[in-house]
C-alpha positions in Angstrom: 11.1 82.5 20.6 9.1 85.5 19.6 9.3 85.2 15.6 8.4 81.6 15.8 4.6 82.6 15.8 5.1 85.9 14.7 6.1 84.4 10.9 3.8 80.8 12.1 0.3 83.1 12.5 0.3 84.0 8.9 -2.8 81.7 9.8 -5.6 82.8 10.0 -8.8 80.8 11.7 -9.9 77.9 10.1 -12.7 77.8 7.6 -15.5 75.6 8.1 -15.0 74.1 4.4 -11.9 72.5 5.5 -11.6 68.8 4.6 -10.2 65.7 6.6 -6.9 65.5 5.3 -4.9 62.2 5.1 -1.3 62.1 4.8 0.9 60.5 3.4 3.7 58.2 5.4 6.8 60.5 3.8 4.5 63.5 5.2 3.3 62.8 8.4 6.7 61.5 9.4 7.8 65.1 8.3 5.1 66.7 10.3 6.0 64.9 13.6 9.5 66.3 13.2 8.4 69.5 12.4 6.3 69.4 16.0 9.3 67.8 17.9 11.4 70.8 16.7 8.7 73.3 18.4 10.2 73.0 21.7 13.5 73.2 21.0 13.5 76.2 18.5 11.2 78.2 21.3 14.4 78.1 23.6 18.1 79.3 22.3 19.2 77.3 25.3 17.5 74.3 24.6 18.4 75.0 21.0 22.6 75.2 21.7 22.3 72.2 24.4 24.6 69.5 22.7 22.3 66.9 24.0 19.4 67.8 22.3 21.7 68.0 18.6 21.0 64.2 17.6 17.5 65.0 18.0 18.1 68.2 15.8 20.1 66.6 13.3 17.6 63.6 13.4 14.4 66.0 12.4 16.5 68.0 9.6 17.5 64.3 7.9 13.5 63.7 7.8 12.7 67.0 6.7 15.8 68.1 4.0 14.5 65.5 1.4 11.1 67.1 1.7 9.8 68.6 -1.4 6.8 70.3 -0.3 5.9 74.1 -0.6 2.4 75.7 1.5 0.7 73.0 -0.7 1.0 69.9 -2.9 -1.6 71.3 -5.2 0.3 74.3 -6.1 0.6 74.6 -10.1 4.2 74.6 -10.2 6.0 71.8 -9.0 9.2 73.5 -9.4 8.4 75.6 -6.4 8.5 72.7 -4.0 12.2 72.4 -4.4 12.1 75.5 -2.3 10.7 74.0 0.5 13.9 71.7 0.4 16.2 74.2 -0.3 15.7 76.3 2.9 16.2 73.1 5.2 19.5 71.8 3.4 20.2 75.6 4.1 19.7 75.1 8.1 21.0 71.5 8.3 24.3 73.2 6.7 24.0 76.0 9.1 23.4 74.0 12.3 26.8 71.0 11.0 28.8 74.0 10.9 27.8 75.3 14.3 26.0 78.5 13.1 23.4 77.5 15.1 21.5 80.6 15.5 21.2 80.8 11.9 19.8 77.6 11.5 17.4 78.1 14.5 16.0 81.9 12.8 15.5 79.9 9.6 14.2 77.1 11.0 11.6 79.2 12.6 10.1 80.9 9.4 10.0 77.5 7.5 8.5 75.2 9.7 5.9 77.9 10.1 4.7 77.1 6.6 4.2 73.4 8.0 2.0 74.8 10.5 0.1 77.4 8.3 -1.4 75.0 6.1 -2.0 72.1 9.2 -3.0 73.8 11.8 -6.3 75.8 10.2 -7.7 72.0 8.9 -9.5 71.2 12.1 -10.8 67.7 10.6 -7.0 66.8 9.8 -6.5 63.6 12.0 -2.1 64.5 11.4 -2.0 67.2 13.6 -2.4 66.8 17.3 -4.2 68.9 19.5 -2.4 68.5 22.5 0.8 67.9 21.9 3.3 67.6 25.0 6.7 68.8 26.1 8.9 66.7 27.4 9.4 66.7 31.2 12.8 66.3 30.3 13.1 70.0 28.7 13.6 73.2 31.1 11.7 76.5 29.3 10.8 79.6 31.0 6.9 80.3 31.2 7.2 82.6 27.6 9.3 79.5 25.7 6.3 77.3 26.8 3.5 79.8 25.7 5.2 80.1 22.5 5.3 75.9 22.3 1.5 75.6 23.4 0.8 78.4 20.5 2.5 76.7 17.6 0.8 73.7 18.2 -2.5 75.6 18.3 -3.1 75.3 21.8 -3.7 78.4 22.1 -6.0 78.4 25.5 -3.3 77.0 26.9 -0.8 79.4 25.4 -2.7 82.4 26.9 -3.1 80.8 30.4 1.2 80.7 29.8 1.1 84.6 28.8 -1.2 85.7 31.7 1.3 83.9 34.2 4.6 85.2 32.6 3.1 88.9 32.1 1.7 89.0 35.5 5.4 89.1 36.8 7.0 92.8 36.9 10.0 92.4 34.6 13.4 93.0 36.5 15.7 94.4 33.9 15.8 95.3 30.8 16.1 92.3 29.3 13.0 91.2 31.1 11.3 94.3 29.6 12.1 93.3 26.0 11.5 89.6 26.5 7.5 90.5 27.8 6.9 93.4 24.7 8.0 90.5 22.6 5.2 87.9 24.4 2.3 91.1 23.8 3.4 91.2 20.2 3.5 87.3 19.7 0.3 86.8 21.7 -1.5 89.7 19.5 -0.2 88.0 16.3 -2.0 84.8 18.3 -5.4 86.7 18.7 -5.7 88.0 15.1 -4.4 85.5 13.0 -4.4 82.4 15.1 -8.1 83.1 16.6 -9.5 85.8 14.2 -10.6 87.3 17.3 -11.0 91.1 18.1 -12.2 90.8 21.3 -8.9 88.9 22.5 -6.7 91.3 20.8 -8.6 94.3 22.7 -8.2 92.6 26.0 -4.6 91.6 25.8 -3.8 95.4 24.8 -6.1 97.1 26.8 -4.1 94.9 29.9 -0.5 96.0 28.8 -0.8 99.0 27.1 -0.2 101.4 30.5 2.3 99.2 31.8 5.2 101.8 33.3 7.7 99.2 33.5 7.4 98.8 29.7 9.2 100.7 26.9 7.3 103.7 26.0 7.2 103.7 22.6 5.8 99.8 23.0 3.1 101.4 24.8 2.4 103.9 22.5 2.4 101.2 19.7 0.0 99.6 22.0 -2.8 102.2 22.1 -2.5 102.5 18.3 -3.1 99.0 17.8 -5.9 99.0 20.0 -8.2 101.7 18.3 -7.5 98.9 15.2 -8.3 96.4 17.0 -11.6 98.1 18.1 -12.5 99.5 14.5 -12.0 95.6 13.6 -14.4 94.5 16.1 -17.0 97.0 14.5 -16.5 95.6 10.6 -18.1 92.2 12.0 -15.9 90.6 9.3 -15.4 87.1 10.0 -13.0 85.4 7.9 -14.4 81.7 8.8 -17.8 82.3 6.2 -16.3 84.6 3.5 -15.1 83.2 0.1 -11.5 82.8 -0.8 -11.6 86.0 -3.3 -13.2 88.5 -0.9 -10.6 87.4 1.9 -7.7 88.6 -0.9 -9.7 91.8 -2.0 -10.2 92.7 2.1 -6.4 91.7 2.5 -5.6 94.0 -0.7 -7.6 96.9 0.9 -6.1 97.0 4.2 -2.7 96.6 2.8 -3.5 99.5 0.4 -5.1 101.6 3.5 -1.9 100.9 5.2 0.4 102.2 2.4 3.2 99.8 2.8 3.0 98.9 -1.0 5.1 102.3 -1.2 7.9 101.6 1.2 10.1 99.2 1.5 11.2 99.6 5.5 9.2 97.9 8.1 6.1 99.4 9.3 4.6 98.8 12.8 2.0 101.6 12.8 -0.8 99.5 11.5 0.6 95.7 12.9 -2.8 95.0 13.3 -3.8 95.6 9.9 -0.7 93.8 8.7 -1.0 90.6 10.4 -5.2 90.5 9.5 -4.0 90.7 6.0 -2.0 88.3 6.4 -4.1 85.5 7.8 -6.4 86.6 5.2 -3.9 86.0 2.6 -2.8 82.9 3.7 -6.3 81.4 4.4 -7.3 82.1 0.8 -4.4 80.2 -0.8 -4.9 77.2 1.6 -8.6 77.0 0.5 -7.9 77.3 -2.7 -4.6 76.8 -3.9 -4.8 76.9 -8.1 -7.3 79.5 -8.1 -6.6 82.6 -10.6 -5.8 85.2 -7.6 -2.7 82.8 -6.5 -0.1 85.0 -7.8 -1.3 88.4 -6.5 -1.8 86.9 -3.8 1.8 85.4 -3.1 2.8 89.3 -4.1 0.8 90.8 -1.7 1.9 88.5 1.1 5.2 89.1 0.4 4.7 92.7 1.0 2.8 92.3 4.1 5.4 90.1 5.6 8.1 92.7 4.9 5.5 95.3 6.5 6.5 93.5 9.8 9.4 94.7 11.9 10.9 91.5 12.3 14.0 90.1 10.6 13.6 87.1 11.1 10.3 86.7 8.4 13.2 88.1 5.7 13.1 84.3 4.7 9.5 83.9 4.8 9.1 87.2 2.1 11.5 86.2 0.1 10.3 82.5 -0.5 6.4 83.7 -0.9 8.3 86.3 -3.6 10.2 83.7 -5.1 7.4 81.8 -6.0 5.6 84.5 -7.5 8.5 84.7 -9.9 8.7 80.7 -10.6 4.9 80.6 -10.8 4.4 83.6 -13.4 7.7 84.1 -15.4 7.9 86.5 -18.5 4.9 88.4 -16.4 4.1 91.5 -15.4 3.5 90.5 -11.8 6.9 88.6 -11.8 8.6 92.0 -12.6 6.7 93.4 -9.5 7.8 90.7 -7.2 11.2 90.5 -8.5 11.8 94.6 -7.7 10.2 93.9 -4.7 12.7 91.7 -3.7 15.1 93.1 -5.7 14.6 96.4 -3.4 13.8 94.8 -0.4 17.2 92.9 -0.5 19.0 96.0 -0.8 17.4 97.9 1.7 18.3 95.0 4.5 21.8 94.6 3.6 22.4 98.5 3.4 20.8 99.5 6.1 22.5 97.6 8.4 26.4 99.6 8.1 26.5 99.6 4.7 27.0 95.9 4.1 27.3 94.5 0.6 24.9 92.2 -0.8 26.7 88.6 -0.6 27.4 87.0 -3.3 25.1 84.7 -3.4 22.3 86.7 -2.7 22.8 88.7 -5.6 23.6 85.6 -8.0 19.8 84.4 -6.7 18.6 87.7 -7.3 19.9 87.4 -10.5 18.6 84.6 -11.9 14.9 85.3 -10.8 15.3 88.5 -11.8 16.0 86.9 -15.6 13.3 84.6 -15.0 11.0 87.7 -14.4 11.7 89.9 -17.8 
């Protein structure tokens, strides 16, 4: 439930320059699967429950032919087979019953549905209030996370204050609510662009006893950002494309996880503003020159994040860097990016080898690179 928004809110708020977008049949059929998946990949349950499979396998047969990648504008058409790619990978995963795989990949690409939709506020495609089902059982957290992917994000928070409220029970409990803060901080900054909500949601939780205490900590470290952000007075809606990548660049730099390849949480706050930033540039302006250094950078930042689940979100945004600039020198720093990143999540978790066709991938961008 968590990484849903975690990877969707690379979004930042939307910019007032934002046209009214029209869609075409073969896309908004794709786009109302994309929303009737919501529900169902919020909850694991709801996710496993053999009666809702036909409606699974119904979505991924609309969206597997799809060749679309954050844009159809973007200068290499080659990088929409991507798009594709990933949800052949999950309908695979889910007809062979490794549903949780196809539900944690499913999550990170359907967010890129979402991060280009959901910031258009003129765009008739997406709806604003989207239901759930009175059909579908989810816990108060699974239906904040629903409400917040389909921007409805007052709605979202009135879910979070409810399910927060309640004094966790176990452990499990515990884990579940730090996970809610984290989502409905990523909500605040890159959903929202709004300090003010990201101060009050931490300065609520972040002396909570019955959480982890190294959450809490994290907590009061994200709130001095959060504060020093509410003093810049930068708001993303009325700056140009280029100064939202320079500010993104600058607080990635200030951050210093350009150097290090393991996740970072120190500065989350930082992270997921650069983010948006990132991400709100490329939808305003797709083809313009910064594109590229722009795709590396938000590959970075989305490794930054402590959160496996956005591993297929960096390595796509990486991947395209490559396709995009090949024989460059900014392929060459995306592809050791990803080169290094990839090794660093298989070995760190027992020494596992890099699969086979992992490294055959990482081979042939890697060629396309130098």
């Amino acid at each position: 439930m968590h990484a849903l928004l975690t990877a969707l809110v690379l979004v930042a708020a939307p910019s007032p320059d934002a046209g009214t977008t029209t869609l075409r049949p073969s896309m908004q059929a794709s786009l109302g699967a994309v929303i009737g998946l919501q529900p169902l990949i919020a909850s694991p349950v709801a996710f496993r429950d053999p009666a809702n499979a036909a409606q699974i396998r119904a979505a991924l047969e609309v969206l597997s032919p799809l060749e679309h990648f954050f844009t159809n504008q973007a200068p290499a058409t080659g990088v929409a087979t991507l798009f594709a790619r990933e949800l052949n990978h999950a309908k695979d995963e889910f007809r062979n019953r490794n549903v949780e795989a196809a539900r944690a990949r499913l999550r990170s690409i359907t967010a890129l549905c979402f991060g280009c939709h959901v910031r258009q506020p003129s765009d008739r495609s997406f709806p604003a209030d989207a239901a759930l089902s009175d059909t579908l059982i989810l816990t108060g957290l699974e239906r904040a996370s629903f409400f917040a992917s389909t921007r409805q994000f007052d709605r979202a928070f009135t879910e979070w204050n409810k399910a927060l409220a309640v004094t966790p029970k176990n452990d499990v409990e515990a884990f579940e609510q730090t996970e809610a803060i984290r989502l409905a901080l990523s909500v605040a900054i890159q959903g929202e662009d709004n300090p003010q909500r990201a101060i009050s949601l931490l300065e609520q939780h972040k002396d909570r006893k019955e959480l982890p205490g190294f959450v809490t900590r994290q907590m009061k470290r994200w709130l001095i950002e959060a504060k020093s952000w509410q003093l810049e007075k930068f708001d993303s809606r009325k700056r140009p494309p280029a100064q939202l990548v320079s500010k993104a660049k600058a607080l990635i730099e200030l951050a210093g996880v350009e150097d290090f390849v393991t996740p970072d949480d120190t500065r989350l706050v930082s992270h997921l503003r650069a983010a948006g930033y990132l991400q709100e540039a490329l939808r305003r302006q797709p083809t313009a020159a910064f594109r590229g250094e722009a795709l590396y950078l938000l590959g970075v930042v989305s490794a930054a994040n402590a959160d496996p689940l956005l591993w297929r979100l960096e390595w796509i945004t990486l991947e395209s860097c490559i396709r995009e600039n090949p024989k460059t020198d900014l392929a060459r720093r995306c592809a050791d990016r990803l080169s290094e990143r990839t090794y660093f999540a298989y070995t760190s978790r027992g020494g596992l080898d890099v699969p086979g066709s992992v490294a055959s991938e990482l081979g042939e961008l890697n060629a396309l690179a130098k």
